[in-house]
Backbone bond lengths (Angstrom), bond angles and torsions (degrees), N, CA, C in turn:
res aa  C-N    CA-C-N  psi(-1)  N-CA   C-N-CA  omega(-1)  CA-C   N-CA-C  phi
1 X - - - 1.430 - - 1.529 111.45 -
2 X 1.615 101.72 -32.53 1.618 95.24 -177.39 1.844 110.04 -83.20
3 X 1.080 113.89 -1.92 1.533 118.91 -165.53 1.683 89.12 -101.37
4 X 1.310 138.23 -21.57 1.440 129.33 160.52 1.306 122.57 -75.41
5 X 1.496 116.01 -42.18 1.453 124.82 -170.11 1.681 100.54 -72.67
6 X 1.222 121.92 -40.64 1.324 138.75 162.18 1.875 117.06 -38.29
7 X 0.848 103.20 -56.30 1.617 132.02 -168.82 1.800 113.14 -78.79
8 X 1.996 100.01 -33.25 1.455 83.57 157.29 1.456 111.56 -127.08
9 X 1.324 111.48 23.41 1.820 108.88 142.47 1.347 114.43 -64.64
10 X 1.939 124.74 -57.51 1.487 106.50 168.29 1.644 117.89 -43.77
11 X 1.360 124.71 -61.86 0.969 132.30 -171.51 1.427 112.89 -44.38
12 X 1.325 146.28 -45.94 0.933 145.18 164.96 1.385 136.13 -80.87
13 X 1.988 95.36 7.08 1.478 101.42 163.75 1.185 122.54 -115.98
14 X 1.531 119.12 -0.39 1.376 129.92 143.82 1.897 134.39 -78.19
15 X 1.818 97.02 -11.78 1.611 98.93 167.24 2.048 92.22 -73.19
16 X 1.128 122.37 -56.74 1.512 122.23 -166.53 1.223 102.62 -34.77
17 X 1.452 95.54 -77.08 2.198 98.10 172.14 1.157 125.33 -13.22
18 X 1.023 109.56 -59.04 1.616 140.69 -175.16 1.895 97.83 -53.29
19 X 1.321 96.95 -79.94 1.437 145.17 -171.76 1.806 95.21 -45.56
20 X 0.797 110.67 -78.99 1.806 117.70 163.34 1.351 114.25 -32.64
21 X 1.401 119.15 -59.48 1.768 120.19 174.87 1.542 121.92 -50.24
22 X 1.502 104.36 -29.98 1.467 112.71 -174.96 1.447 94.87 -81.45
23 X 1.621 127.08 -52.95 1.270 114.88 176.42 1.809 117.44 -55.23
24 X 1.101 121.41 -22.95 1.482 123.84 -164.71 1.698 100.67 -81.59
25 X 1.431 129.56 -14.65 1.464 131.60 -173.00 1.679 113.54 -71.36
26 X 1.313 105.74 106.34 1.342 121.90 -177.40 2.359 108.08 -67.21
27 X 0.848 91.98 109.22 1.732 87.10 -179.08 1.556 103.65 -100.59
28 X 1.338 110.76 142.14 1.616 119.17 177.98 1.846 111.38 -54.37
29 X 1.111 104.48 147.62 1.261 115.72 146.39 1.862 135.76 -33.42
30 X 0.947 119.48 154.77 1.319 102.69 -170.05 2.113 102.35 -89.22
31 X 1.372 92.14 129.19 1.546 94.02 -174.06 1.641 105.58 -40.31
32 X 1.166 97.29 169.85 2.021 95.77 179.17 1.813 87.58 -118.94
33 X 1.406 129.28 -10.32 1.407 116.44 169.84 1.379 115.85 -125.35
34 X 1.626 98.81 74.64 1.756 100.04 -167.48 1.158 120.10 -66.24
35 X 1.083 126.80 138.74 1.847 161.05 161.49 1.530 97.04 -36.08
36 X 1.363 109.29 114.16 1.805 130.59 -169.50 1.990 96.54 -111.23
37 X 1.169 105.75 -169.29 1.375 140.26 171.95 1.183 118.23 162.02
38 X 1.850 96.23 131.50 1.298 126.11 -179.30 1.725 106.29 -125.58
39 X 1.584 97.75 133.58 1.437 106.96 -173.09 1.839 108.41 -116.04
40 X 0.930 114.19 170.12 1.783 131.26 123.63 1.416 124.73 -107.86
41 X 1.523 110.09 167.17 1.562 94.50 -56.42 1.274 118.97 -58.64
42 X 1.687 116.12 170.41 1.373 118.44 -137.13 2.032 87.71 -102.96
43 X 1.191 108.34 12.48 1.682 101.79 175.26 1.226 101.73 -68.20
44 X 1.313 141.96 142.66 1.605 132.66 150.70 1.130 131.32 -65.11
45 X 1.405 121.37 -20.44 1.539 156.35 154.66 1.707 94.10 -30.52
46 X 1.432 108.97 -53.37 1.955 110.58 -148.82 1.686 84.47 -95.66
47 X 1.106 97.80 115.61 1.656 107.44 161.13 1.560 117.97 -87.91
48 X 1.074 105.78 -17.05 1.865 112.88 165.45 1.265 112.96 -65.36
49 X 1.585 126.40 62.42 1.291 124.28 -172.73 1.803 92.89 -84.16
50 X 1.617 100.96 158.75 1.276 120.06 175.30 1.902 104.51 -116.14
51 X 1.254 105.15 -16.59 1.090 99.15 171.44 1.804 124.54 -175.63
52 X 1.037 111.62 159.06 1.570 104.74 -166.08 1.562 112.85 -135.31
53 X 1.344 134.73 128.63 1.062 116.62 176.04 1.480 117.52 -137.80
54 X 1.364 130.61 127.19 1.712 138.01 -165.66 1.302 102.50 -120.99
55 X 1.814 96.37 125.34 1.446 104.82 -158.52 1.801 96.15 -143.32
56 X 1.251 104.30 152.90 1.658 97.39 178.66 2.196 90.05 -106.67
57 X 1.536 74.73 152.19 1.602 87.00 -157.99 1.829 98.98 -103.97
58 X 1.427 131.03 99.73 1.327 120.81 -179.26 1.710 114.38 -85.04
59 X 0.828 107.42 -172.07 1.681 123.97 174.92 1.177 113.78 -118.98
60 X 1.825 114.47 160.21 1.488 120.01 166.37 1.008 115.09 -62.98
61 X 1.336 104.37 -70.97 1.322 118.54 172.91 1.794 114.78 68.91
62 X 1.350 103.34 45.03 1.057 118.85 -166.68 1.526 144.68 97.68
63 X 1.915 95.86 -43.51 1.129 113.29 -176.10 1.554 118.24 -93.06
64 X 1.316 105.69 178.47 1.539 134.06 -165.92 1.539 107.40 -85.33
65 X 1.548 102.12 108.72 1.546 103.84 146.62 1.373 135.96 12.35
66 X 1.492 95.86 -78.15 1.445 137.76 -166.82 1.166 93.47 -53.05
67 X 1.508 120.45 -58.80 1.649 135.52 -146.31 1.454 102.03 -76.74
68 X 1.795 128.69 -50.23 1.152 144.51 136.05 1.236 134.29 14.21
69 X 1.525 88.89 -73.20 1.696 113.84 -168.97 1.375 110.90 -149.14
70 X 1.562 111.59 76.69 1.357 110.07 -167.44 1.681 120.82 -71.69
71 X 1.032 91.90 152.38 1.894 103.56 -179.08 1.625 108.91 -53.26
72 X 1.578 119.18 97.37 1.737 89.45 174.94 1.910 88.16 136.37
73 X 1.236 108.44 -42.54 1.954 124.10 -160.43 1.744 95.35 -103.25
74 X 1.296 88.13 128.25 1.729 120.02 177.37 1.815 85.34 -65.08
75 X 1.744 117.57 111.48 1.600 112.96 -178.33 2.042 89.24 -91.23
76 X 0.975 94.12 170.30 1.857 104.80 153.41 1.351 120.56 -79.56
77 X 1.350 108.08 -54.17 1.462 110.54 156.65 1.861 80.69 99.21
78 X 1.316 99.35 86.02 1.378 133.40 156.80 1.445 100.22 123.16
79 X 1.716 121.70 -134.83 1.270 143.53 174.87 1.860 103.11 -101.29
80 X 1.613 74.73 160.29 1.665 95.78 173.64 1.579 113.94 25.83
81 X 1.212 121.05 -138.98 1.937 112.08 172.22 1.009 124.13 -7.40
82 X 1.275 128.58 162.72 1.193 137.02 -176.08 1.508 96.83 -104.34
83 X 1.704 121.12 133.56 1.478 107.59 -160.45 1.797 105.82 -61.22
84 X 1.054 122.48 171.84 1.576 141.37 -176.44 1.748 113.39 -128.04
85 X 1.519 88.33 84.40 1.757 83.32 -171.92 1.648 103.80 -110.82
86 X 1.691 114.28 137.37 1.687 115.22 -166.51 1.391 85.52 -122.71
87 X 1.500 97.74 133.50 1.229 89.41 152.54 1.791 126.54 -127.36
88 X 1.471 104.47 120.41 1.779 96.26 -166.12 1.226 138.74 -64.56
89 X 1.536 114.15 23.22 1.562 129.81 -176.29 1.278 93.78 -162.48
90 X 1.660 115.14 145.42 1.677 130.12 171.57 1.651 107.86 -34.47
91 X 0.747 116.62 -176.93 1.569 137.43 172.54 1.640 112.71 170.89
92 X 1.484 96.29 172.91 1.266 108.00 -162.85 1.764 89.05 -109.87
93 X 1.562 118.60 158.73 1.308 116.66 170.64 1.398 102.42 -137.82
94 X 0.768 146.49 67.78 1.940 148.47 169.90 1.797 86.34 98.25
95 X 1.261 144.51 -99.23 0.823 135.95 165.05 1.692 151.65 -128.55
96 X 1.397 67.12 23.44 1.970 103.60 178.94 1.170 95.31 -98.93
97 X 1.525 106.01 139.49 1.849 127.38 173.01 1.692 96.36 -97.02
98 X 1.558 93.61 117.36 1.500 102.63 177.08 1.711 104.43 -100.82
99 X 1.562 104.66 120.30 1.183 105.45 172.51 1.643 127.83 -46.60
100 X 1.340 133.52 139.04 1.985 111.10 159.84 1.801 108.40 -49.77
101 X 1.686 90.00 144.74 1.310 107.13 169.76 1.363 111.45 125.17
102 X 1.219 132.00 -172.21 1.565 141.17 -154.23 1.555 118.32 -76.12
103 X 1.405 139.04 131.04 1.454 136.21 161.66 1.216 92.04 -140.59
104 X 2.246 85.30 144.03 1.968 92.47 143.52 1.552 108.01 -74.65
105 X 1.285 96.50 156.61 1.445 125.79 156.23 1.547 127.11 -82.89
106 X 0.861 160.45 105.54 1.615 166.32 135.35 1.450 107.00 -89.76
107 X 1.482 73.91 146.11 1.923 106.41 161.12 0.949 133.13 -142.08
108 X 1.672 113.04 133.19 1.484 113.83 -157.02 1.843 95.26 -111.77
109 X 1.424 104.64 106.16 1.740 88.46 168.42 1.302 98.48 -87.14
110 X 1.746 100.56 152.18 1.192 121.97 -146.83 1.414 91.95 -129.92
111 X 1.692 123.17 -44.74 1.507 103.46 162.11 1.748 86.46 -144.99
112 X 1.409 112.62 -136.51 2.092 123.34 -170.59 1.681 88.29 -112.91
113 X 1.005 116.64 27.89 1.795 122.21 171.47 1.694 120.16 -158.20
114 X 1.388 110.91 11.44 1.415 107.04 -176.01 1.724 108.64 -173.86
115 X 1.114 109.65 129.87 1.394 121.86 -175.79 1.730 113.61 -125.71
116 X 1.658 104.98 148.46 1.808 106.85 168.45 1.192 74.74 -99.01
117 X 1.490 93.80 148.84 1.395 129.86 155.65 1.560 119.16 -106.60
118 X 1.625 149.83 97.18 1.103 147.53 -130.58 1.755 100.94 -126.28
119 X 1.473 114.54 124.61 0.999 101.25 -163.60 1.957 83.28 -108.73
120 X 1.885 131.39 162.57 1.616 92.79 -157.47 1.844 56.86 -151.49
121 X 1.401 96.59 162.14 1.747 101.60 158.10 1.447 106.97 -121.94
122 X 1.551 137.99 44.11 0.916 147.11 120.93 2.031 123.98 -48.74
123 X 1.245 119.87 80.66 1.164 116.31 168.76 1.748 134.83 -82.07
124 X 1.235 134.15 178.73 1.163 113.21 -168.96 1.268 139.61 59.59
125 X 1.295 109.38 22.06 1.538 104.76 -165.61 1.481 117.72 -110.22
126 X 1.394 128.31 153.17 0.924 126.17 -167.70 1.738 121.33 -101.50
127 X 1.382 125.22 92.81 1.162 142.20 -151.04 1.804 119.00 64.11
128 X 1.378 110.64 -111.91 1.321 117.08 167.93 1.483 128.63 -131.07
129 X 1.875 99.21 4.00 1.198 106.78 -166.22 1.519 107.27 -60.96
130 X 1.147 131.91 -21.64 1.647 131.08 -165.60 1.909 99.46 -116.96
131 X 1.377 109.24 33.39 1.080 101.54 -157.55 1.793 86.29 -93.34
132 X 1.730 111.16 126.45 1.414 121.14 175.62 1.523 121.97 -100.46
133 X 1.233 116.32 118.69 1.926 123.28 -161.62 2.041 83.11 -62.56
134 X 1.208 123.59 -37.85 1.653 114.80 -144.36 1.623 105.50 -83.81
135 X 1.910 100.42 -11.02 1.227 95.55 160.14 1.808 129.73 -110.82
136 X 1.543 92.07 33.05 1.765 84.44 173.56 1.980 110.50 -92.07
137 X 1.357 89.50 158.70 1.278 109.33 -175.94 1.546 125.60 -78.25
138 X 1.612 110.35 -27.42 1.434 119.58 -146.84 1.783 82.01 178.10
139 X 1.862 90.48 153.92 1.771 106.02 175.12 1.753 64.24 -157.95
140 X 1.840 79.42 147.29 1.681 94.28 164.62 1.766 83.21 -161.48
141 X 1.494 114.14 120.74 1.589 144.17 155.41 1.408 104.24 -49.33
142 X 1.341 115.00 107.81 1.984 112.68 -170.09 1.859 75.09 -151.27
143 X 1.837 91.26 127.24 1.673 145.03 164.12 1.792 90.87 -40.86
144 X 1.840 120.22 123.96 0.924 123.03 141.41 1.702 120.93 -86.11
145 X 1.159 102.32 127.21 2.024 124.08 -167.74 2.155 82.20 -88.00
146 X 1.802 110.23 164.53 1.109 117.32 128.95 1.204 122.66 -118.63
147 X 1.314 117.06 177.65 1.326 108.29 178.97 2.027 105.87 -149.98
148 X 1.622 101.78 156.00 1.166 81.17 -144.41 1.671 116.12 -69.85
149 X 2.038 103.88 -13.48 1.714 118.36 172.27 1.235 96.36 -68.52
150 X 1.370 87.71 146.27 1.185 123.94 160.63 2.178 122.23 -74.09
151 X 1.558 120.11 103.15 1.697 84.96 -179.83 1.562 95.90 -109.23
152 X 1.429 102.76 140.68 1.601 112.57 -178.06 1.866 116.60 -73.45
153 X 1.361 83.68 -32.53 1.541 102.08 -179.96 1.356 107.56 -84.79
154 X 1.265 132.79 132.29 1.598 134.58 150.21 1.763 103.31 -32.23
155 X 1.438 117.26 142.96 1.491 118.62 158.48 0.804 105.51 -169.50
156 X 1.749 100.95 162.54 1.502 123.54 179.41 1.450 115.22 -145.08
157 X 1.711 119.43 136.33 1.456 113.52 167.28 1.036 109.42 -138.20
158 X 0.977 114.84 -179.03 1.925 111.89 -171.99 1.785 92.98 -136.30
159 X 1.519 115.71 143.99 1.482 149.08 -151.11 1.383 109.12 -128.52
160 X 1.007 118.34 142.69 1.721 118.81 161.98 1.515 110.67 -74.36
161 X 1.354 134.82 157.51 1.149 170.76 176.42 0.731 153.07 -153.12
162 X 1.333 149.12 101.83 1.312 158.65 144.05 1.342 109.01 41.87
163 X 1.545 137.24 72.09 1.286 128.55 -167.29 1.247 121.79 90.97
164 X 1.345 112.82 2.56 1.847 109.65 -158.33 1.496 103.82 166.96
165 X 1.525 115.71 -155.11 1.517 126.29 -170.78 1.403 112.72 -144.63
166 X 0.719 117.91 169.24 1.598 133.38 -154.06 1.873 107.93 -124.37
167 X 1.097 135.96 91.52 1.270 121.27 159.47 1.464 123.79 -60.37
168 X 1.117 128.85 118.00 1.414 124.46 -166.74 1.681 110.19 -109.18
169 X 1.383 142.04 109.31 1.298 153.14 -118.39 1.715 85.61 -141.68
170 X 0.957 126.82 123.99 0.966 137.12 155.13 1.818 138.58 -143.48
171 X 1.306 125.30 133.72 1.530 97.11 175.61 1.479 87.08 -164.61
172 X 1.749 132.83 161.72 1.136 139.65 179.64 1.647 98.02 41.63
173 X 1.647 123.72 -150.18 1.395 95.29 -175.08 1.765 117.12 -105.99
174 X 1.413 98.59 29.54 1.819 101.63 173.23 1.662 111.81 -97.97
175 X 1.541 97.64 141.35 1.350 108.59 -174.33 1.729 100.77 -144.92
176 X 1.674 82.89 127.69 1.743 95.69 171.66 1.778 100.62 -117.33
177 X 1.444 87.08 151.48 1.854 99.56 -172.94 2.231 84.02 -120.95
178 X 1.014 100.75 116.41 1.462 129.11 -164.02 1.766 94.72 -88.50
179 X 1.453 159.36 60.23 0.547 146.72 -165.69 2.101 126.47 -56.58
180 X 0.910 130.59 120.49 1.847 130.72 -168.93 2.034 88.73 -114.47
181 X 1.206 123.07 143.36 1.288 119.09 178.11 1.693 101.19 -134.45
182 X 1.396 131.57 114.10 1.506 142.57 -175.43 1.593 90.26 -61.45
């Protein structure tokens, strides 16, 4: 009797141990520029995606565009990471054949009517600070639109097109349509 009562006193003073550590795990805060995804097509239903893109989504939050994403500076093009866009079949990008598979995303505004769009095989990266010109893949010159909403949130969705899909870029009231051609 004493070799049981014994046996689940240890036992039940190594679940606590245990049991205590799981309570002692400190978890972060909730990001303030949460981590999105935008697909084609964007049904969840269609597993025949053509393309996928994971982006951290910031806010105005008062501030300026400009201040953001200055005129002239290689942006990341959202929050935190540098976005991670795959795409699971070739495509065309202005006139570079982009293989399937993984790129950062950047954007270079270039003036308040015209942006590079930088496609880079640098992954993992953290904004644009390590962002290297000798490893991009593709630049394609794509028209900044306004529009007359306002979006507070950074976003992105992707559209059908004429041959292909449309990345659709939007945030405060500038919007770029990112053209991809199958």
């Amino acid at each position: 009797m004493k070799k049981a009562s014994l046996i689940t006193t240890a036992a039940f003073g190594i679940l606590m141990v245990f049991s205590s550590n799981v309570n002692a795990q400190k978890f972060p805060a909730l990001d303030k520029s949460p981590m999105d995804i935008a697909s084609y097509p964007n049904d969840y239903k269609d597993a025949n995606k053509t393309a996928r893109i994971i982006y951290g989504r910031p806010q105005l939050k008062g501030r300026g565009l400009e201040e953001l994403a200055p005129l002239g500076k290689v942006w990341r093009t959202g929050a935190n990471e540098a976005p991670e866009i795959t795409f699971y079949k070739d495509v065309k990008f202005g006139n570079t054949k982009i293989k399937a598979g993984s790129y950062a995303l950047f954007i270079l505004p270039d003036t308040n009517d015209s942006c590079t769009i930088i496609l880079n095989k640098d992954l993992n990266t953290w904004g644009s600070y390590t962002y290297d010109q000798k490893n991009d893949v593709a630049h394609l010159k794509t028209p900044i639109t306004q529009d007359a909403e306002s979006l507070e949130a950074f976003s992105m969705v992707f559209t059908k097109a004429d041959k292909g899909i449309i990345l659709n870029i939007g945030w405060d009231k500038v919007r770029i349509a990112v053209p991809f051609m199958e």
